[in-house]
DRENFI-324829 format. One record per residue: x, z, y of N, C-alpha, C in turn. Coordinates in steps of 0.05 Angstrom, whole numbers, plus 5000, padded with zeros to 4 digits. Example, Ala and Ser with C-alpha at 12.3 -4.5 7.8 and 13.67 -1.06 7.14 Angstrom:
BEGIN
526451564886524651564910526451564934
525751424955527351434979525851575001
END
This chain:
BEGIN
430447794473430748064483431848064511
430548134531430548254556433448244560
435748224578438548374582438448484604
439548744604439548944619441048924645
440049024672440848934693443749084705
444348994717447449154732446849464731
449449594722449449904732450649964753
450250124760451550194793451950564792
453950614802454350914815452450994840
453451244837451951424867453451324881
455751304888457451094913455950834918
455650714902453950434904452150414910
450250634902447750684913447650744941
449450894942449750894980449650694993
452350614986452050235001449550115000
448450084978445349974977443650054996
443450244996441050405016442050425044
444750475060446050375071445650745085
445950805067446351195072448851225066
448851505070451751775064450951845020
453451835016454351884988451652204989
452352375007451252685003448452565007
447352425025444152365026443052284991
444952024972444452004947444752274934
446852484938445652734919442752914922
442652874954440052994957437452854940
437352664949435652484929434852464900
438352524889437652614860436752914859
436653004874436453304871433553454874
432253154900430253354907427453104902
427952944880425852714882427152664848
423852784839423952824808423352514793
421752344812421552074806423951904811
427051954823428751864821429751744798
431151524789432051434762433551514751
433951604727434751834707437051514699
439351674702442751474695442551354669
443251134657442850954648445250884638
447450964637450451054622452451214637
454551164629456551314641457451644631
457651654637457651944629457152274646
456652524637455552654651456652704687
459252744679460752654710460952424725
459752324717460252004731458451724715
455951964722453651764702453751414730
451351254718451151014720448450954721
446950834741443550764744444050484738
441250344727439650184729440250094755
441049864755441649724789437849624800
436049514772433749464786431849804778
432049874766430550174770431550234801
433350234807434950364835432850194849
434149974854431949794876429849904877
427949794860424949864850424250174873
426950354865425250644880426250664904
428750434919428350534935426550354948
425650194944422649934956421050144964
419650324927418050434941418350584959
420150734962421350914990421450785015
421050555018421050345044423950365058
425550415033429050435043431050075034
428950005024430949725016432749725003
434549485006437249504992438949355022
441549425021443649325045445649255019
445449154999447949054984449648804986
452548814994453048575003453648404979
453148084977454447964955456948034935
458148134952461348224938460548464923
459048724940457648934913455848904891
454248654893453448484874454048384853
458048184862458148124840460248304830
460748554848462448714821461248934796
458348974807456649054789455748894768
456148604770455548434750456948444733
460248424748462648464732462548664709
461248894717462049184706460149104678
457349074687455748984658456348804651
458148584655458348354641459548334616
458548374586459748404564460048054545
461547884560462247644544464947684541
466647394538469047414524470447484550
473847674532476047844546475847644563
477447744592477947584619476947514644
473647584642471347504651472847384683
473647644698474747504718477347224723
478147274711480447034701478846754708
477346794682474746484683474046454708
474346654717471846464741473946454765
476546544757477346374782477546204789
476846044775477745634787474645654801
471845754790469345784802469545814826
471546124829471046034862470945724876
473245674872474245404883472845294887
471345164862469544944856467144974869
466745314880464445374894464445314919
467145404926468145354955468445074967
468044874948467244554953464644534964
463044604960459844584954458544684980
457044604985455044665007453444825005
452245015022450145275020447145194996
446544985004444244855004445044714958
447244724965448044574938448944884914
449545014925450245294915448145444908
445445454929443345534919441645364896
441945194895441045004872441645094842
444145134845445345064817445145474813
444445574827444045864817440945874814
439945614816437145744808437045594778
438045454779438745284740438045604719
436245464699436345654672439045724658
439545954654442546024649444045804629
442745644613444145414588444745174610
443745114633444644834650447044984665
445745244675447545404700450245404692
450345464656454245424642455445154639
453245054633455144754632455644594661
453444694676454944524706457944664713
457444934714460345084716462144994705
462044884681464444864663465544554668
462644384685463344134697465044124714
464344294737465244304757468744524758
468744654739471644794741473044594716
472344454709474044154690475143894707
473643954728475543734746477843814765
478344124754480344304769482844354748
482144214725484844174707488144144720
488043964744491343914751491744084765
489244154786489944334810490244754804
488344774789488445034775489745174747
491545274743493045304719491345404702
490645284668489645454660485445284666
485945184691482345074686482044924663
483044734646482144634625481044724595
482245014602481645124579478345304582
477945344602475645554616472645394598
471245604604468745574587467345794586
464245624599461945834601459545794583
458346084575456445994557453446164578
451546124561449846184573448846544576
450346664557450847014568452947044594
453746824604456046934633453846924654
450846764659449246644683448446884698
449347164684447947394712450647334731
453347384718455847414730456547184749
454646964732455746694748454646574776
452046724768450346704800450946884811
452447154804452347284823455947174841
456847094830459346904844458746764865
457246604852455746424874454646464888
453046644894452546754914453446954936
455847074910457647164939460346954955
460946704939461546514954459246314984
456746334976454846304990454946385015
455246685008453446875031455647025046
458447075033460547125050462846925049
464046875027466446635032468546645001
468646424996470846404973473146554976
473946694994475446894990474447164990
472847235000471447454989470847464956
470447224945469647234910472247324906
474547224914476547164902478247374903
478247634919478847854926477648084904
474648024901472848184889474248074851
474647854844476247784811478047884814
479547864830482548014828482848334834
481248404846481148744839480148764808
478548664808476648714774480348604756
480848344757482648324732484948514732
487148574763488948634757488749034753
487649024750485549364741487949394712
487549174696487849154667489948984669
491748924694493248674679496048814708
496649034691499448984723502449024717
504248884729506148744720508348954727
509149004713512349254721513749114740
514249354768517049264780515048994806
512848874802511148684829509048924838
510948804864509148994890507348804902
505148894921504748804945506748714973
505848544977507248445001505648445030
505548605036504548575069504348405085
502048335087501648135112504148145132
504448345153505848375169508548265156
509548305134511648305127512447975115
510048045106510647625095510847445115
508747495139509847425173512347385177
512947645172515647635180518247425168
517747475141519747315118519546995125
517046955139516146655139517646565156
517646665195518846645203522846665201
522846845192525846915191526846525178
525346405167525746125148526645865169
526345985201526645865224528445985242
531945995245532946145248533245915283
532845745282532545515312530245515319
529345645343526645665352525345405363
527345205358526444945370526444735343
527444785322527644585302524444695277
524844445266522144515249522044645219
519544675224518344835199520144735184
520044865149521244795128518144555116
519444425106516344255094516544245069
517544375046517144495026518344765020
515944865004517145205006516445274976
517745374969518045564937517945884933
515045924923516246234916516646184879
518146274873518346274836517046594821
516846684852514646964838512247034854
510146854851508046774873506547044878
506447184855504147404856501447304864
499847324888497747334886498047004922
499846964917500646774940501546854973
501347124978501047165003504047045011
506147025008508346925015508446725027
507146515009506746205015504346185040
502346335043500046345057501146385079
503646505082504546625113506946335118
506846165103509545955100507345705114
504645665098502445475115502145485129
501645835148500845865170503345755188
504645725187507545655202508145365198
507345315188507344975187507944855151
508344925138509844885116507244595103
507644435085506144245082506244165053
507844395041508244295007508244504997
508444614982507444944970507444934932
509245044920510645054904511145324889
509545504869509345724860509745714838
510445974828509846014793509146264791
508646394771508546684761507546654731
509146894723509047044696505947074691
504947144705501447274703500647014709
498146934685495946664689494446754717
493247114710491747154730492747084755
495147044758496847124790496546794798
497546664786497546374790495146254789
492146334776490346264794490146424815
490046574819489546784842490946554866
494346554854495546364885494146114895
493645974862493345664863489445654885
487845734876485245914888485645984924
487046114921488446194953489246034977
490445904956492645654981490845424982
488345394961486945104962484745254986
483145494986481945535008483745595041
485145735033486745715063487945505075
488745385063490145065073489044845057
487344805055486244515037487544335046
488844345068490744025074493743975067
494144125053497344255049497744245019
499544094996499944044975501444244965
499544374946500044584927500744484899
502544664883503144644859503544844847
502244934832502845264822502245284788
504545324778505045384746504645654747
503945694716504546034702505845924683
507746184687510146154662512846364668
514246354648516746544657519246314680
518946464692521046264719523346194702
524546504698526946494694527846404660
526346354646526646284618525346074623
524145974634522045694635520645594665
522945434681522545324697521145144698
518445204721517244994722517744734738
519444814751520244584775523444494764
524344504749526844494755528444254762
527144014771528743774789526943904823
525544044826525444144853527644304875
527344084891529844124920528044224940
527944434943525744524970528344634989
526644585016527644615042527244855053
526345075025526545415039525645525020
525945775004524745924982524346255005
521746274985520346564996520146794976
520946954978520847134947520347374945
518847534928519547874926518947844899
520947834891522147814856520848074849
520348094819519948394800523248594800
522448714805524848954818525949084780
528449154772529749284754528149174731
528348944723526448754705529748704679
529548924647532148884640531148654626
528948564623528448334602528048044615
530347974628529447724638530747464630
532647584614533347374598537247354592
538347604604541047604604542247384580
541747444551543047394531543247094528
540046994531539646704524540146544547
540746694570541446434595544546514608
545646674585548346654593550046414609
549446284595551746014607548745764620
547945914629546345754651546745684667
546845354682549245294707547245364728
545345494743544445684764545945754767
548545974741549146114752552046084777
551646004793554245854800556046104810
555346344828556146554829556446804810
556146744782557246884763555247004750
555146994724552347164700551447394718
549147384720548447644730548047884712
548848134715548848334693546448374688
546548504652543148634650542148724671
542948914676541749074689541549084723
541548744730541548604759540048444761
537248494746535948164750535348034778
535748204798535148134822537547874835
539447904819541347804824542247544811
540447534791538947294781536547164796
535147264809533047184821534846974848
535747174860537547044881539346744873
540846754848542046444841540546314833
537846374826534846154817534346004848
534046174869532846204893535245884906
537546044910539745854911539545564899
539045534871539345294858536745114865
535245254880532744984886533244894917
534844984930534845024964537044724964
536344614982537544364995540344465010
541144295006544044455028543544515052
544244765067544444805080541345035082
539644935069536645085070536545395065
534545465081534445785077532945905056
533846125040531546335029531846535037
529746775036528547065049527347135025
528947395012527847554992527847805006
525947924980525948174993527048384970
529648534967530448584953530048934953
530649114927530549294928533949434941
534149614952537149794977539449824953
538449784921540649844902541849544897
540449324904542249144898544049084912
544949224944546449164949549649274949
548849524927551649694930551649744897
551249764878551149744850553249664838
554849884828557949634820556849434807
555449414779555549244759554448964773
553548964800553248704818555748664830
557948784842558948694857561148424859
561248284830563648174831560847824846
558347864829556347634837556647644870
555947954883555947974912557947874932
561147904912562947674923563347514925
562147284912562047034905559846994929
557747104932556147054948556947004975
558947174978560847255005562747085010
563947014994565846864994565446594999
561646504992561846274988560646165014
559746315026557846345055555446375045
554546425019551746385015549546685030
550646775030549747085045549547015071
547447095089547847065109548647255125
546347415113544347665136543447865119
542948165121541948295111540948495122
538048475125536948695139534649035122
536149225134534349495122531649455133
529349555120527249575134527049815133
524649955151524650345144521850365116
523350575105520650525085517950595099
516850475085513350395092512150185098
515049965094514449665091513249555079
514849715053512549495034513349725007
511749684986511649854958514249764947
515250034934515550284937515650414962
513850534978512350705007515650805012
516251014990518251164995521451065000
522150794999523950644999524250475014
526250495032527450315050528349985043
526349815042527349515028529449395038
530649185034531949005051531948665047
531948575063531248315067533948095069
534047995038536947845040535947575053
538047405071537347135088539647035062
539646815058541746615041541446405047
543446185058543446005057545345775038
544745545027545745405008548745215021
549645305009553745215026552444915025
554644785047553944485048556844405053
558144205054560944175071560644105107
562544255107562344225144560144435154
559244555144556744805146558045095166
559644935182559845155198561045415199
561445635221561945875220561646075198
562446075174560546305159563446455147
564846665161566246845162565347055160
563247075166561947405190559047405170
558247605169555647705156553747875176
551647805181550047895196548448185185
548548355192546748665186545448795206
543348835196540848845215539949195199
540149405227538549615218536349705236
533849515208531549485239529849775226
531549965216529850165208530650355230
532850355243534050475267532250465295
530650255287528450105315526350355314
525750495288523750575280524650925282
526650955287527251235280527251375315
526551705321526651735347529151775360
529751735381531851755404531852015414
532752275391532152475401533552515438
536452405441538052465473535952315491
534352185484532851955507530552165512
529652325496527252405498527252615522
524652585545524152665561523352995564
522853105585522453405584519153295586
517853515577513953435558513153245540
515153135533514652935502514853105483
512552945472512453065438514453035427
514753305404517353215377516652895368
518152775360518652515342515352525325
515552265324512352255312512852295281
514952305275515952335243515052625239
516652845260516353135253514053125265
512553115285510253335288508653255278
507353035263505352945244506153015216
508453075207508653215188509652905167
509752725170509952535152511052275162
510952075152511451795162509851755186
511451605207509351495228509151265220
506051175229506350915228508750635240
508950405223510750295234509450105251
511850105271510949825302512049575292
509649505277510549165267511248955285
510549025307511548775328514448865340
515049125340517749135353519749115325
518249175302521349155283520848785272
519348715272519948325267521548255301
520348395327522748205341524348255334
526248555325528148625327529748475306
528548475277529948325261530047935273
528247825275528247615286530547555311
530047645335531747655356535547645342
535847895337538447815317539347675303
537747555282537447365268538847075281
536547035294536646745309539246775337
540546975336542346945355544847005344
545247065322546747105305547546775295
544946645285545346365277546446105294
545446195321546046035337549145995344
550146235347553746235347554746485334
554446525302555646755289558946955302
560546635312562546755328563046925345
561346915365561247055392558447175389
556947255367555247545372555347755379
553647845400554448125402553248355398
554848505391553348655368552848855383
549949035371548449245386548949475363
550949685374550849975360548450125355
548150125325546150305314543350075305
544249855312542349675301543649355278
544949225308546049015289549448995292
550348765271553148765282553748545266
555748445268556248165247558948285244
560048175220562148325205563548165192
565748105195567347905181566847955152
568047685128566847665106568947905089
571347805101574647945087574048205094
573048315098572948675110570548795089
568948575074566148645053567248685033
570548515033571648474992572948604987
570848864990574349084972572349154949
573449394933572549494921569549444916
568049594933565449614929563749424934
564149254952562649064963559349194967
560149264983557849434998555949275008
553849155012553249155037550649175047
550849445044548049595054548549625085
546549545103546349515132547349785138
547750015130546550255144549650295152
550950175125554050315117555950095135
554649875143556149735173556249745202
553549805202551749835238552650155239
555250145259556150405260553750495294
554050845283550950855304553351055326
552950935356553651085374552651235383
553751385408551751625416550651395439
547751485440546551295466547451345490
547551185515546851275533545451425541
546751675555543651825562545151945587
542752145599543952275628543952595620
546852615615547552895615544953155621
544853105658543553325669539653295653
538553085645537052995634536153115614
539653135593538353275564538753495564
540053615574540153875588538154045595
535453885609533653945624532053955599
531653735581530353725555530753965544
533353955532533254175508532554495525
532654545543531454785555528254785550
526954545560523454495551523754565529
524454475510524254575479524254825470
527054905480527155235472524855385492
524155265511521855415523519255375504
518755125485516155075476516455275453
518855265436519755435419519155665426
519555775439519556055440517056155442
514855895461511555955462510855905436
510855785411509755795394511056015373
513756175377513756385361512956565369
511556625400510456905407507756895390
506056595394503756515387503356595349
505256495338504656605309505156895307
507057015328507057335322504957495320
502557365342499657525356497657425332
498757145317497257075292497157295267
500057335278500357475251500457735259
499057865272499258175280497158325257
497058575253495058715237492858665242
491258635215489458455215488058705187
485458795196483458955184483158805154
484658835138484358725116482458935095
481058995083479459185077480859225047
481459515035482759435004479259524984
479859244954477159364937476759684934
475759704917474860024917476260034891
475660244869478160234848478959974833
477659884833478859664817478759334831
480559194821480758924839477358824832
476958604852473558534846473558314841
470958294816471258124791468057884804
467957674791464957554788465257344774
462957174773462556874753463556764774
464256534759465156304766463956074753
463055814765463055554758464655344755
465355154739466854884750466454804762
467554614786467054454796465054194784
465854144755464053964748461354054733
460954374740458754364739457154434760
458554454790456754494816456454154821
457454054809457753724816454753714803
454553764770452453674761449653764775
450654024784448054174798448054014832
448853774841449153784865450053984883
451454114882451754304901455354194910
455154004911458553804916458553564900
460653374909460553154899463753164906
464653014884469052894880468752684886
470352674903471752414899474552354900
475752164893478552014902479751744900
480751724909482551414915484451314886
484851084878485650994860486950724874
489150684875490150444886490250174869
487950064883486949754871489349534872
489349434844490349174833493749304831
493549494813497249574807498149324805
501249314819502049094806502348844814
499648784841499848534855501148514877
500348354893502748274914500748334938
498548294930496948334949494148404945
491948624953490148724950487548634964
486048684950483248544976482548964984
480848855015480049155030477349045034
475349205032472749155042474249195077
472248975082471348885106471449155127
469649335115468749495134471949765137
473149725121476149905127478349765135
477949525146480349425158481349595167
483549645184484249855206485050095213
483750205191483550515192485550535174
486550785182488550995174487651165144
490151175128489351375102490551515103
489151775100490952025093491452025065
493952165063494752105032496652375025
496752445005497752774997499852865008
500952615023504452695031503652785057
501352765073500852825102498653105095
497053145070495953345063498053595059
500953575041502053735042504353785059
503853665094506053725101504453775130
501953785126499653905151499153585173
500553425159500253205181497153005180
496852855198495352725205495852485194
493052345184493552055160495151865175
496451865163499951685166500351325163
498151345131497551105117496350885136
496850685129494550345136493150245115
491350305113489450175090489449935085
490149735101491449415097493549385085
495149575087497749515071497349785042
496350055044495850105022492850125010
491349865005489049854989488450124971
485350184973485250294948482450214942
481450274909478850194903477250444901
474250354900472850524908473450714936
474350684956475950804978472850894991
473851284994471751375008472651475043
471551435061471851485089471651855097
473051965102472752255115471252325128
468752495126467152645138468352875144
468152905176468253305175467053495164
467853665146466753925135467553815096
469053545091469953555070472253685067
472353835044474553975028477053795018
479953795023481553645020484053835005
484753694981486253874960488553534952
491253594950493453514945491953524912
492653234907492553234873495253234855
496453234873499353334861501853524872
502953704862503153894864506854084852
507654214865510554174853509854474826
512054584818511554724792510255004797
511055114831510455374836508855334855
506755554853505255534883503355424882
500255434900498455354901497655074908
495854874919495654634922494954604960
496554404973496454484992493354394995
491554495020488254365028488354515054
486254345059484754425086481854255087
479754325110477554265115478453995135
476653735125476953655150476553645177
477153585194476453645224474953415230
474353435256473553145275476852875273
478653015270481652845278481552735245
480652815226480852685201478952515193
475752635207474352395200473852145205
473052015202473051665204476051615191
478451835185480651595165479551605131
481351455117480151315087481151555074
480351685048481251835032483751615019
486251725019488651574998489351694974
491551534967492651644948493351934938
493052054909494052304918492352574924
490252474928488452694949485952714933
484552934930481352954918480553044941
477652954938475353034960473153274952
472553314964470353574955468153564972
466653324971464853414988461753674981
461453935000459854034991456953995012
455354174990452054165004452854295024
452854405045453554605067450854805068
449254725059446954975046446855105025
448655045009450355154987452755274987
454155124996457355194995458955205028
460655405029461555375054463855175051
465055065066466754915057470455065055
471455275082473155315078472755555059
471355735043470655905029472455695007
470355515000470955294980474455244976
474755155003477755065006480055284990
480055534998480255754998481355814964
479255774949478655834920480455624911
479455354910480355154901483555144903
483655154924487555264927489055474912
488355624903488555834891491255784877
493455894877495055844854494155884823
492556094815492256164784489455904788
487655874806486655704797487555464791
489255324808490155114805492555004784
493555274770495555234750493155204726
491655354726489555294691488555004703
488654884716487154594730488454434718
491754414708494354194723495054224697
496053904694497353794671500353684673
502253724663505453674667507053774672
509853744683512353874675513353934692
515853704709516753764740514153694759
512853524753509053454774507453504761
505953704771503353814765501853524778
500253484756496653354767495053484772
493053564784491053774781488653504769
487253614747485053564746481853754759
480653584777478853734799477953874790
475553754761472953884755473954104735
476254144733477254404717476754664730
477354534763478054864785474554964784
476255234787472955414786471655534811
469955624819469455764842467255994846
467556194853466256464852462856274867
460956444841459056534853457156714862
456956684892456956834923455356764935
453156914956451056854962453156774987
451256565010452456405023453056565047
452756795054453257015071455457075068
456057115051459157245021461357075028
460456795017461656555018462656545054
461556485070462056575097464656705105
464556935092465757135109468457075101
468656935064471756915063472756695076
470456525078471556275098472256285115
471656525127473056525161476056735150
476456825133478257025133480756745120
479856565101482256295094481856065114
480256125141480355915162483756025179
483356365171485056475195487256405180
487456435157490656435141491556055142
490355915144490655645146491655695173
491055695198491355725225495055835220
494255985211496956165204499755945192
498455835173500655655158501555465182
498855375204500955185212502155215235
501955515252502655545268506155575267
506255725236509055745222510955455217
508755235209509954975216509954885229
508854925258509854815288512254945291
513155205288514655375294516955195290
517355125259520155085240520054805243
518354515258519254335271520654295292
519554565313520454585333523254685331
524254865312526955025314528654775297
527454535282528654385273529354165302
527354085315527953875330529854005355
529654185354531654315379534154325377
534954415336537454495335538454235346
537353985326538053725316538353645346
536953575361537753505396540253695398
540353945402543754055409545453995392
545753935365547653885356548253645365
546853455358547053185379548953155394
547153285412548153235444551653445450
551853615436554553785434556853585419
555853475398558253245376557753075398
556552895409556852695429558052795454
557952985463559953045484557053015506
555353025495552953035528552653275540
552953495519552853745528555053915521
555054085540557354335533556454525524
558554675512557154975497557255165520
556155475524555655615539558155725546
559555765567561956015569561156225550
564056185546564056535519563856655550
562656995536562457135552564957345558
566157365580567657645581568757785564
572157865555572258065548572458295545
END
């Protein structure tokens, strides 16, 4: 019996044909020989991957499918045993040995040779791959397995390897492991070199590999030994897979297993550990590793596993050797840590501790911080003083510095997070760092950023030592007559944008119904969907859980808007490199954009996109609406969909509303109709944000005078006369 070929979506089908998502609805809409869906369901049916082909040939439209959309459609139909992606990660590898010419060979094999060479070739990956000895292909995996192979072929063993690990960690994500950012693992790597003239570390340890990016940023820097574990099999091939294509010259070792209950290394002395441990983890073993000699700084409490992670980190480091975690802002002020955090202090093992601003790394909304530790040695020097670094201060604006015609702070007038300047906050932490190390004694410390701090001044009570609550922040330098001159621009811009919303908001011909309020049909959304007359979409953030995400190729770069810049009128805020998402759709102007989450009162914030929104990625958070525009107007659309009574029968939950899309309804209106209310919710949008320029502006103005009045830059006005 025949087996049935890959299914594919209308998204996929786009890529194929190398069209717009709305060109595939027209298609189904207006070409009765089109292929009738083939599963899925009525919202989100599924074609025949070769019916698809087949029609668009005859159409003289081709296919543009790249290997990687290939093999995740294989993925999707692939019904053999649980794991499918798992298995084939050592495949990559083994593929990634092989030559173009040798790759096409063995995918043209009859599917019964095509499993056993596989299972040849990922069996000699037994020492190097965790977990390869057990792997095994039969002859129902050969659609899945050529299609691997050929996307190792035709783009690169890390492209396969990106494309399994979105597919596995879908189903496999680990409480409390984030992603780790490129930029940021950069960073951690370096910080491992506090002498800009002495060398690399030449063995490095993460004990919570995740998906390897830690170690990957430790090779690029010279490192020559490479040393992982993780809880997740998937994660540890994922690392072990990783580090054999990125550095093939560089000796890898990577276990799965529980670190902290079952060390895989434990006669390992490495010369630097790299880490971003599982965050508020209560099961990691308090009871049964009580009297564990790690602990040399004292049991860490239940409810501190981070603080466990840190004496693991410690017990493999060589004297004197560095580790760089990346810890969550509660471990450093938490009583039930503090007596461990003195011991730390006391012992010199602490070095450094730096805030980052959130948007570093997951949790988005949380400011991380980056513990340095080094392993006491005798004769080891200066270590009185504790180094604190607030490189989130690098990132925040200088309201007294700011000039007369500068924009508000890129925080307020975009409405959200600005992006962060990865190159000025790694010098900033770096630079301090390494000059801090060089003579901890005679550092000198920069107000509002860094400061070194004796050890005896950390051991009271609380043992604090969150950067924010040391780096005392001064008033800047600034020039009196300067801000002076400023805060006048302001109240002058101020005052132009509250005349501007007054003339917004002047009487306005609102027409009232005739006796009674006016009534009509309405559709779902998921049934103008079914009728083509719109298409949903949204973002889902790929591989919960990992450390690190794969991005199609073609979104490097670009910016995501995401619900927190939808409901606060700002401009996409996000980096799609650091927040991945799957299936990720790109912004067209004239799509409908609705907040998918929502507080208990009140409508959902939206708007139409503009020219300034399109080309960024749809994010987190956010539904799309794209409509026919010969159907639907779009701010008409917007309009409805926002609706508070619509959007409360939509929304599921308690303190956060969800909205589910295809619930919201929308009047039907001949497109004349439709029109006219669209220009009447174009004007009331206009309206909303002219009211939010207003209340940035009366915010950034106060906040500069109060400033500048508590700092003594400015004076208050003579009272007047009495």
């Amino acid at each position: 019996m025949p087996k049935p070929s890959a299914q594919v979506t209308a998204a996929e089908i786009s890529r194929l044909a190398g069209v717009t998502r709305a060109t595939v609805s027209n298609w189904r809409r207006r070409h009765a020989d089109f292929p009738a869906p083939a599963g899925g369901t009525d919202t989100s049916p599924l074609y025949d991957l070769e019916a698809v082909r087949a029609w668009l040939d005859s159409r003289g439209h081709g296919t543009a499918a790249s290997p990687a959309e290939e093999l995740r459609a294989a993925l999707r139909l692939h019904t053999g045993s649980g794991g499918t992606p798992t298995r084939l990660l050592p495949l990559v590898l083994a593929g990634a040995h092989r030559d173009r010419e040798a790759l096409t060979a063995l995918g043209e094999l009859p599917d019964g040779e095509l499993a056993a060479r596989c299972h040849d070739a990922v069996a000699e990956l037994a020492d190097t791959v965790p977990g390869a000895e057990t792997v095994t292909y039969t002859p129902d995996d050969a659609p899945v397995l050529r299609a691997l192979l050929h996307c190792v072929r035709d783009e690169s063993g890390q492209a396969a390897l990106d494309v399994l690990a979105e597919r596995e960690l879908e189903d496999s994500a680990a409480s409390g492991a984030y992603q780790t950012p490129g930029q940021l693992a950069d960073l951690m790597g370096r910080l491992l070199t506090p002498y800009p003239d002495g060398p690399y570390p030449a063995r490095v340890l993460d004990p919570a590999c995740g998906s390897g990016t830690l170690l990957a940023a430790a090779a690029q820097h010279g490192a020559r030994g490479l040393f992982a574990q993780d809880l997740l099999p998937v994660q540890a091939q994922r690392t072990a897979v990783r580090l054999r294509l990125t550095a093939p010259e560089v000796q890898v070792a990577v276990r799965a297993g529980d670190t902290l209950r079952a060390d895989a290394f434990p006669d390992l002395i490495a010369d630097a550990v790299l880490c971003n441990p599982p965050y508020a983890d209560r099961d990691w073993g308090h009871d049964e590793l009580a009297y564990d000699p790690r602990w040399a700084y004292g049991v860490p409490p239940r409810a501190e596993s981070e603080l466990a992670w840190v004496q693991h980190a410690l017990s493999h480091l060589a004297p004197g050797a560095f580790a760089v975690m990346l810890m969550p802002p509660a471990t450093a002020s938490r009583a039930s840590g503090r007596r461990v955090r003195a011991e730390l202090l006391r012992s010199g093992a602490l070095r450094a501790v730096a805030a980052l601003p959130p948007g570093a790394a997951t949790p988005l909304h949380i400011g991380l911080h980056l513990w340095i530790l080094q392993r006491p040695q005798p004769d080891g020097g200066d270590r009185q003083t504790v180094l604190f670094i607030d490189a989130a201060a690098e990132q925040r604006p200088h309201d007294l510095q700011s000039q007369p015609g500068s924009a508000l702070p890129a925080a307020r007038s975009r409405g959200g997070r600005a992006p962060l300047d990865w190159t000025a906050l790694s010098a900033t932490v770096l630079d301090h760092w390494q000059a801090f190390a060089a003579d901890p004694a005679h550092f000198t410390d920069q107000p509002g950023t860094a400061c070194a701090v004796p050890v005896v001044e950390l051991l009271d009570d609380l043992v604090d030592i969150t950067p924010t609550r040391h780096v005392r922040i001064t008033p800047p330098s600034a020039d009196p007559p300067a801000v002076a001159k400023n805060a006048r621009h302001l109240e002058d811009r101020l005052k132009e944008s509250a005349l501007a919303l007054a003339d917004a908001s002047a009487h306005t011909a609102w027409a009232a119904a005739e006796e009674e309020s006016r009534s009509w049909r309405t559709a779902t959304v998921s049934d103008l969907a079914r009728g083509g007359a719109l298409t949903v979409h949204r973002a889902v953030p790929a591989g919960r859980g990992s450390q690190d995400t794969p991005l199609p190729q073609e979104h490097t770069g670009l910016s995501t808007l995401t619900g927190r810049d939808l409901a606060t009128g700002g401009r996409a805020s996000g980096d799609a490199d650091e927040q991945p998402v799957a299936g990720s759709t790109v912004i067209e102007a004239g799509d409908v954009l609705i907040a998918g989450i929502r507080a208990t009162q009140g409508g959902s914030a939206a708007r139409v996109a503009d020219d300034e929104d399109a080309g960024c990625l749809l994010g987190p958070h956010v539904h799309l609406f794209r409509p026919d525009p010969d159907r639907l107007d779009p701010w008409f659309l917007a309009g409805f969909l926002s609706a508070e009574d619509n959007v409360n029968s939509a929304s599921t939950g308690s303190t956060s509303l969800h909205i589910d899309p295809r619930r919201l309804r929308v009047p039907l209106l001949a497109l004349d109709e439709q029109r006219r209310y669209g220009l009447a919710f174009r004007h009331l949008h206009a309206l909303r944000v002219l009211a939010r320029e207003v209340a940035e502006l009366t915010e950034g103005t106060s906040g500069l005078l109060t400033q500048s009045l508590t700092s003594g830059v400015l004076l208050p006005p003579e009272a007047p006369a009495s």
